[in-house]
N, C-alpha and C positions, 0 to 999 in steps of 0.2 A: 723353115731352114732351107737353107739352098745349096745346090746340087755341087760338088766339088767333082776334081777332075777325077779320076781311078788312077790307084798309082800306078797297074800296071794297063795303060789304053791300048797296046799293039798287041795283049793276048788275044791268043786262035777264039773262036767261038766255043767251042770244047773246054778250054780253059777258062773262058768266060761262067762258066754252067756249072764251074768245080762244086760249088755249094751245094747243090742241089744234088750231084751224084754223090755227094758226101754222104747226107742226108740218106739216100737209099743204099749207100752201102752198108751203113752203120744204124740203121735201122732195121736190116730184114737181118735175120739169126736163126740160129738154130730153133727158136721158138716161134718163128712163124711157120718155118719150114713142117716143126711138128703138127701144129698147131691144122693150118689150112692141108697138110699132107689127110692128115685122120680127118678131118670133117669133107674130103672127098672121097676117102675109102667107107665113110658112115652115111653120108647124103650124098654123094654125085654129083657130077658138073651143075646139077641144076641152083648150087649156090655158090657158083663163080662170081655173081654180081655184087657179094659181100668183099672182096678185097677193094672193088672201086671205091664201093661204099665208105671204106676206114680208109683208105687213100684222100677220098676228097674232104675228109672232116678233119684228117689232120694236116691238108695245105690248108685249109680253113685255121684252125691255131698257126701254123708257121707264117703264114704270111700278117697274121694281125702281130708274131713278134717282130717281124722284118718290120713290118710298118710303124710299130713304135720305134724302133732305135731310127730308121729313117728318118724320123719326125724328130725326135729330140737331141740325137747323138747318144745316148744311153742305152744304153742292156736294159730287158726288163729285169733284168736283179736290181738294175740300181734306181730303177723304175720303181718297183714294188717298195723298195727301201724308201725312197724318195716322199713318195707320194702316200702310202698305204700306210708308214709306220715301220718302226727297227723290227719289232716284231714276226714281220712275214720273212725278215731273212733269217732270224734265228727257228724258227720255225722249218722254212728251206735246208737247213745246215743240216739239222737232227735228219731228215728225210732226205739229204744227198750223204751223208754218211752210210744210214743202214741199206741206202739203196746201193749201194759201192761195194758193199762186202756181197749183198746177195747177188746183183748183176756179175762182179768179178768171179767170182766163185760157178756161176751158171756158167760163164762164156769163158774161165778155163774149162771148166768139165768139158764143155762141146767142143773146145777146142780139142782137148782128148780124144775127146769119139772118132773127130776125125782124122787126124795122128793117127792111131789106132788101126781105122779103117783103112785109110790110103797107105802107110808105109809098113804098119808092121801086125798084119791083120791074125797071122797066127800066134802074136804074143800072150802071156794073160790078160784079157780085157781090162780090167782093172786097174792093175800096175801101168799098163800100159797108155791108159787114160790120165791116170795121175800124175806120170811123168813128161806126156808131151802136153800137157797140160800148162805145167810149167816151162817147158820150153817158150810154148808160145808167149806167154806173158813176159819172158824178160826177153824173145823177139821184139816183141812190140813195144818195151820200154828203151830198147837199143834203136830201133826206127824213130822212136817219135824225137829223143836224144840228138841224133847225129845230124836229122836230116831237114829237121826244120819244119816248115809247117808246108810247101813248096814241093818238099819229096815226098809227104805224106799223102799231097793230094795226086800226084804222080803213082803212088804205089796203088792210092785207092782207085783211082779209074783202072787202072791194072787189074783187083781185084772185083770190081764191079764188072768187068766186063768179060772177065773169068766167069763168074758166078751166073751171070746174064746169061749168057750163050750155051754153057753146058744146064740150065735147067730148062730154057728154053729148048733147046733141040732134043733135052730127053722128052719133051713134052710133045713133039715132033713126032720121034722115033717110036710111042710105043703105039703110034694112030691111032687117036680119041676118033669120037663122034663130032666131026667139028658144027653141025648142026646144031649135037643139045648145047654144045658148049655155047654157040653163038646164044640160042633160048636162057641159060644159065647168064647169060649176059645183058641181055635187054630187060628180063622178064624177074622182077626179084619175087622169088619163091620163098616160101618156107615149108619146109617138109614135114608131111604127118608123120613125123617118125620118133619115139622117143629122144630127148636130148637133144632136139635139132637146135633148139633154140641158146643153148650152151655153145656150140660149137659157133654160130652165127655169131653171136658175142663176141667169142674168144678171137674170130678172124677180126671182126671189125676196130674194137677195140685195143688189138695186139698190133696190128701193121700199121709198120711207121717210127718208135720207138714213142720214148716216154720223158725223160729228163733231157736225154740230148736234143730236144726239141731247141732247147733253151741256148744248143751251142750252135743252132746254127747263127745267131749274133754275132759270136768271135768268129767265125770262119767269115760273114759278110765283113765285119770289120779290116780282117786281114785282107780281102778287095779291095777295101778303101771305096766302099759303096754311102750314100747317102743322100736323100733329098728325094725330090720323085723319082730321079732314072733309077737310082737305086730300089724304089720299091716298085718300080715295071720289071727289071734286069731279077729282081727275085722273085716276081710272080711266076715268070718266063722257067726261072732254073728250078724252083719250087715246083710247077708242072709238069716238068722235064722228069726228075726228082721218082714222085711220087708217082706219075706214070709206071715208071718202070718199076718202080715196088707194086702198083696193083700189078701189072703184068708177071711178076714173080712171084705175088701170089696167084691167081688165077692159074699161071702154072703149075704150079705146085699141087693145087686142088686137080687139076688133070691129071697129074700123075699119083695122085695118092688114088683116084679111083677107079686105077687100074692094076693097084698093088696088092697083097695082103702082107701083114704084119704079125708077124709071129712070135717075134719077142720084144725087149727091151735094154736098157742097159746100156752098157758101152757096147756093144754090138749092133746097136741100131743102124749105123751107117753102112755095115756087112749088110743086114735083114735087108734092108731097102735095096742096096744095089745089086744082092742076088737074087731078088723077085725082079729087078729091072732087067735084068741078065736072059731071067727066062724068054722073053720078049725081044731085047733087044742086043741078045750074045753079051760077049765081055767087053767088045767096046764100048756100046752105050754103060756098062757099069761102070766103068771108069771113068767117061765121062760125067756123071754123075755125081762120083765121089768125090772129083776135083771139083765139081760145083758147090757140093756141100762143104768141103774144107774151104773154097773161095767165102761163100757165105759168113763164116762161123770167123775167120783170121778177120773176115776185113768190117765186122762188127766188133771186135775185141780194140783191133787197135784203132777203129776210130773211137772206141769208147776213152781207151787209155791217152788218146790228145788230145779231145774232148773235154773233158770231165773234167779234170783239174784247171780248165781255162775260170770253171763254177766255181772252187774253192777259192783260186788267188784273186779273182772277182771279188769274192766276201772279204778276204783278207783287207784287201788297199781298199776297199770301202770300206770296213769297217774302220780305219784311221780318220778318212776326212771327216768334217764337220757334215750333220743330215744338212741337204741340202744342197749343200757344194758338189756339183754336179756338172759343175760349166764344161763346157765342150772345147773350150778353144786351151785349157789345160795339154800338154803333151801326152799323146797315148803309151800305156804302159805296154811294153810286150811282156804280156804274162810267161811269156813260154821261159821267160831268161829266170824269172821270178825265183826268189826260195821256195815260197809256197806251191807255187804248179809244181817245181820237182818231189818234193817234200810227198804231196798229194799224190802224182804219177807213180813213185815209187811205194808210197801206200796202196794203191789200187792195185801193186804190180804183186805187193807180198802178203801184205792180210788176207785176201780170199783163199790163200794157198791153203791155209789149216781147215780152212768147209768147204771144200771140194768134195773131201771125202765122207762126210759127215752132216747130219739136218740138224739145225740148231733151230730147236723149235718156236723162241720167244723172237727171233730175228725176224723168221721166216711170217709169223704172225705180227708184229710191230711192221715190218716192210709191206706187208699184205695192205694194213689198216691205211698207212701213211699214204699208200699207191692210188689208194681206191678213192682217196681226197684230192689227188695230186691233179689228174687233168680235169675234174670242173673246177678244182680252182683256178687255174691255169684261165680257161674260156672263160670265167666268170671276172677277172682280172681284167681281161681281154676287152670284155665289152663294156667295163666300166673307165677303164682306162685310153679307148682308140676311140671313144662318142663324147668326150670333152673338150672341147674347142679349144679352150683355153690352157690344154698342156699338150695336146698336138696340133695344135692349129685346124681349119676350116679346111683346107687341101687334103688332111692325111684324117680326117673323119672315115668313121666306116660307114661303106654308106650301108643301103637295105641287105641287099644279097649276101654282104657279107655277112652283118647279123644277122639270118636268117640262119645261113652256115651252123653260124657259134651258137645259138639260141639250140640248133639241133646237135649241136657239140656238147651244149652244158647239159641238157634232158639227157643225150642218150650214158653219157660218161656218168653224171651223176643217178641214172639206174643201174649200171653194172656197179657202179662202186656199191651202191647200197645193198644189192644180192651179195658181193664181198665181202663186208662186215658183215650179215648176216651168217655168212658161212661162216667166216673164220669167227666172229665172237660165240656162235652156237655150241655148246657143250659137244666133243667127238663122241664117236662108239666106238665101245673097246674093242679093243686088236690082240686081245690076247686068245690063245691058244683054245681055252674053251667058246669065247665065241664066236670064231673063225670056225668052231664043229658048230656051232650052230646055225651060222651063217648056210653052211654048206647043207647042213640037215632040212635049212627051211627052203632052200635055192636059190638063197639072193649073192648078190654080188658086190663086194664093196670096192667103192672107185673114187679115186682120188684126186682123179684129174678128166675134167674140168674142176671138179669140187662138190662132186653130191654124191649121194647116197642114194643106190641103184635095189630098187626093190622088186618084188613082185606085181609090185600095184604099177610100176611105170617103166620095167625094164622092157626092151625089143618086141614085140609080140610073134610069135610063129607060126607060119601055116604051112611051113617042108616039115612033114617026117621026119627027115633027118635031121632035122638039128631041135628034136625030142628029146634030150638027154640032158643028165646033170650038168651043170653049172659047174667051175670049178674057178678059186681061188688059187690068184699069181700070185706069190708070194714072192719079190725082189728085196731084195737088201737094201738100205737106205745109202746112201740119201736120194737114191730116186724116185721123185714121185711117179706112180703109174697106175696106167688107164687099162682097164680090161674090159671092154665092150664084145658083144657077140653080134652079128651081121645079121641083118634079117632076110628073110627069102627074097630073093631076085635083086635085093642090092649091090650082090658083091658073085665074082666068079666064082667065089669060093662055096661050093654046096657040101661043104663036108661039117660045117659045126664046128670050127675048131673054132674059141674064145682069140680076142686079137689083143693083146696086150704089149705097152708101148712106153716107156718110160725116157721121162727126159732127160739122165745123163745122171 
């Protein structure tokens, strides 16, 4: 295929990279934030080296999708349809729907938290959470609405770089160890520590996002990117990208191991920025909180212009005949689409009713779907970017890159596997009697990462002081929550208090 010109050629450089800071704004959320926060308050700087790690495996998938539309003019949706069978898109469909209602549903809740947190912090939590919750979602269906795909990426450099500066400089402000951090960076560790290897997981295969992978297509499309320069121009913004998401984690893990965490809920962005406060007054907590609110808004709405580019995709593909795929057909602007709105305003009002509420067979059906999604993704990848004959000779991957994917498809396709394992594994009761037993025998049950914390593998202890019973956090649903205890000398905290943290 050859290289056409960009519609817009006199964009800044900054404008030129839009794609890629898209990609990291709308990939890092509340759930990395939790995520690499707790696995620096559990292990320490000394596994900072896990966010590069999930940074470089997932420009390893985005760039082998840039490189397919590159090569053919196609989305790999219309790719995988094309080439693999109707199949993989109906398949697609079922697992972009349930992931819509659980993603929209997460990222109002976080939207809540932080509403909550930043404007109206002595409200009831709760209420409080559920109604800016909503706000932001029909914010963000009014953004995406008015202003085009042009203001969107305007807003989002806006908010990347909101979010960028106030985590980075709380990470600044509360003065780490910049040595271990440097060693936590060169040197990849894994800690003898119970559940280290959960958390290592959860960073690596968490940062970055998961379906919007898939959009970063339509955002290169709307550059008018194609041919080689176009997959140089995305390698370039793909790095740029991802960088600054391992750096936001990396962050993140510094300041979570200088915090402690004492509750959950919708207060969790209070909890964090009054332990940051201790350390660094009330400016650095407010800086902070506007990071977290930057975070959490500019992940929602890149998800909300996003995400329905996928739906009206399937839509006007599935009309043509398989195979009519020609590139020199006129491109559809999905955004005008019945479908994209139809979709965005679905995304904007479905999640609203499980916000407040766990809908157990979703949250299981999403789980399952999730855990197949990125090796299938890499597995697609490197069957579909190694055939000469539907990318051409030029856009072949070469070695390095399937080396990448190769360690994309092993590492993804073991976490999925512990996934289903968890989630198809029969639960233990939670009811009232054996929660006395729980407590009778000393163990602990935790829900996030997703195991079951016993006697045989929870923290071990050699302080005195934190010799004492175990106690069960009991949060209201729908959040899930983690209740971990700190082990001697990992955490400032020498008093034994259990650290319990729930996502929204």
């Amino acid at each position: 295929m050859t290289d056409t010109t960009n519609k817009t050629p006199h964009r800044s450089f900054l404008s030129s990279i839009a794609p890629g800071i898209l990609v990291a704004a709308t990939g890092v959320g509340a759930g990395d934030l939790i995520t690499a926060g707790l696995a620096g308050s559990r292990l320490g700087v000394v596994v900072a080296w896990t966010a590069i790690a999930g940074a470089l495996l997932k420009w390893a998938l985005n760039e082998g999708v840039a490189r397919w539309q590159m090569a053919t003019g196609t989305t790999l949706l219309e790719g995988w349809s094309d080439k693999l069978g109707a199949w993989i898109r109906w398949v697609f469909l079922a697992y972009l729907l349930i992931w819509s209602v659980a993603t929209g549903s997460a990222l109002m809740s976080a939207c809540g938290v932080a509403g909550y947190g930043l404007f109206t912090p002595n409200a009831d939590a709760d209420t409080a959470r559920f109604y800016w919750g909503i706000a932001h979602s029909f914010i963000g269906v009014a953004l995406v609405l008015l202003g085009g795909y042009r203001l969107f990426e305007k807003l989002m450099a806006v908010f990347i770089g909101v979010m960028f500066a106030a985590v980075i400089a709380t990470a600044v402000l509360i003065k780490p160890d910049w040595g271990a951090v440097g060693t936590g960076l060169i040197m990849p560790t894994i800690p003898r520590a119970d559940n280290a290897l959960n958390y290592i997981l959860g960073i690596i295969g968490g940062v970055g996002g998961t379906v919007t992978l898939l959009c970063y297509g339509y955002w290169i499309r709307e550059e008018g990117r194609t041919g080689e320069s176009g997959v140089r121009a995305c390698r370039l913004d793909l790095a740029i990208g991802y960088g600054m998401t391992a750096i936001f984690g990396v962050a993140m893990i510094v300041i979570g191991s200088k915090i402690t965490l004492t509750q959950g809920g919708a207060k969790m962005a209070i909890v964090l920025a009054d332990q940051l406060a201790l350390t660094m007054g009330t400016f650095g907590r407010w800086v902070f909180l506007i990071g977290f609110w930057g975070a959490v808004f500019s992940s929602l709405l890149g998800v909300w212009q996003s995400v329905p580019y996928l739906f009206a995709d399937f839509v006007y593909m599935n009309r043509r005949p398989r195979g009519n795929v020609a590139t020199d057909e006129p491109a559809i602007d999905y955004t005008k689409t019945k479908a994209y709105r139809v979709f965005l305003f679905g995304l904007a009002i479905v999640p609203i009713f499980f916000v407040t509420q766990r809908v157990e067979h979703i949250q299981l059906t999403y789980a399952v779907l999730g855990a197949l999604f990125m090796p299938l993704l890499a597995m697609t990848l490197l069957l579909m970017n190694n055939r000469s004959d539907w990318v051409g000779v030029r856009f072949r991957s070469r070695w390095a890159i399937n080396v990448l994917l190769v360690a994309t498809l092993v590492f993804f396709a073991y976490i999925g596997g512990r996934k289903l394992i968890k989630e198809l594994r029969p639960k233990p009761p939670t009811s009232a009697a054996s929660i006395g037993m729980l407590e009778s025998t000393g163990r602990t049950l935790e829900t996030a990462p997703g195991i079951l914390e016993t006697d045989a593998n929870r923290p071990r202890r050699t302080n005195p002081v934190h010799n004492r019973q175990p106690t069960i956090h009991q949060q209201p649903a729908p959040a899930a929550r983690m209740s971990i205890e700190p082990e001697s000398g990992m955490r400032s905290d020498n008093h034994g208090r259990a650290l319990s943290l729930s996502s929204g």
